[in-house]
C-alpha positions as CSV (number, residue, x, y, z in Angstrom):
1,X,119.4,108.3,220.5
2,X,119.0,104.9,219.5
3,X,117.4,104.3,223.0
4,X,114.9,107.4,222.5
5,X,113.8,105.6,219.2
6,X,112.7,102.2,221.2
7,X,110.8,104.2,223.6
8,X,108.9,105.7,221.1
9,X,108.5,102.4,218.9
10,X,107.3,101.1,222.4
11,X,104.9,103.9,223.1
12,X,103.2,104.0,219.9
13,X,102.4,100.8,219.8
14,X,101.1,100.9,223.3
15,X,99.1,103.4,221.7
16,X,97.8,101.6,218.4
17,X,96.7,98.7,220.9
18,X,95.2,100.3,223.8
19,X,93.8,103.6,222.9
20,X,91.9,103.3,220.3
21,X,89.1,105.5,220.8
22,X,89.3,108.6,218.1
23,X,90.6,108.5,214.1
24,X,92.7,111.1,215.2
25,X,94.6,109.3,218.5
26,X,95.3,106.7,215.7
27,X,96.5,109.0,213.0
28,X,99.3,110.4,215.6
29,X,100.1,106.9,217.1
30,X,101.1,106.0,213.2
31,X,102.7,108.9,213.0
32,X,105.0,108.3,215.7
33,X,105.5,105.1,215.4
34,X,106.9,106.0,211.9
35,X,109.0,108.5,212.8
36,X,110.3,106.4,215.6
37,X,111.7,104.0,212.9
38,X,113.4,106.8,210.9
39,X,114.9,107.6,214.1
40,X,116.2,104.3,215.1
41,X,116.9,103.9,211.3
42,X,119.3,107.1,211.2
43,X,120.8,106.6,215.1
44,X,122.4,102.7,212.9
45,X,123.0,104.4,210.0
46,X,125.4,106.8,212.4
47,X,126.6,104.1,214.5
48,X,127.6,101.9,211.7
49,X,128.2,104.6,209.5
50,X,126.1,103.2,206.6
51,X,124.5,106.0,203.8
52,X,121.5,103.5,203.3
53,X,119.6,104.6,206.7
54,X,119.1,108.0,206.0
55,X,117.5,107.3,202.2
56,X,115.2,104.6,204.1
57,X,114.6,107.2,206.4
58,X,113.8,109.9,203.7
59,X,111.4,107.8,202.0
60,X,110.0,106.6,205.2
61,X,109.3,110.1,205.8
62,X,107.8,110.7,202.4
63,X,104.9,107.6,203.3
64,X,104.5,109.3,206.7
65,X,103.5,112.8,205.3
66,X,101.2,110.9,202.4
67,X,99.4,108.8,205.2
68,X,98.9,111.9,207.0
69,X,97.6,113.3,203.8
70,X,95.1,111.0,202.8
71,X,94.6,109.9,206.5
72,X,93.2,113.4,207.2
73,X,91.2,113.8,203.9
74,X,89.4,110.4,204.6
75,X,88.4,112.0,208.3
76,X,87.2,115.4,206.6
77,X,85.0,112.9,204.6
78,X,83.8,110.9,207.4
79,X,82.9,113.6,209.3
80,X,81.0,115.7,206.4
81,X,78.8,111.9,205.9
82,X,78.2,111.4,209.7
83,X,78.4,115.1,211.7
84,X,80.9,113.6,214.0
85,X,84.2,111.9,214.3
86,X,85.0,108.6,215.7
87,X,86.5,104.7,215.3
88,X,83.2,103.4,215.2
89,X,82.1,103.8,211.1
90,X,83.1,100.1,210.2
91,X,79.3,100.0,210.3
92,X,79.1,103.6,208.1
93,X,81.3,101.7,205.3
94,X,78.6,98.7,205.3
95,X,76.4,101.0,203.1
């Protein structure tokens, strides 16, 4: 399990760096790179046998379904201002 977790760690951040091209590719790269770390978090927390790992991973949880949250309501938004969705509205936030 703990080597599932690395993959993923690995793979998300393969995906924040190099596909970058929608809000939305972004939004489920954090996504998994969070979850990933509640994974590898728990797979110590069983291996060590610890009780810490899976409140870390509760409340990493609890940030990963408010990022989604806001991370959706801010593409609602940007897509209401502009009529279309995508990475490029650093120059939309200019004014």
């Amino acid at each position: 399990m703990l080597f599932l977790g690395v993959v993923l760690v690995n793979v998300s951040l393969f995906a924040l760096t190099f596909i970058r091209q929608t809000f939305i590719s972004i939004l489920v790269a954090i996504e998994l790179l969070l979850l990933a770390v509640s994974l590898v978090s728990i797979s110590f927390c069983f291996f060590f046998d610890f009780f810490e790992g899976q409140v870390f991973s509760l409340f990493v949880l609890n940030f990963a379904a408010a990022e989604s949250a806001i991370g959706l309501a801010l593409l609602v938004q940007f897509y209401r201002a502009k009529g279309r969705i995508d990475f490029d509205f650093h120059s939309f936030l200019k004014g």
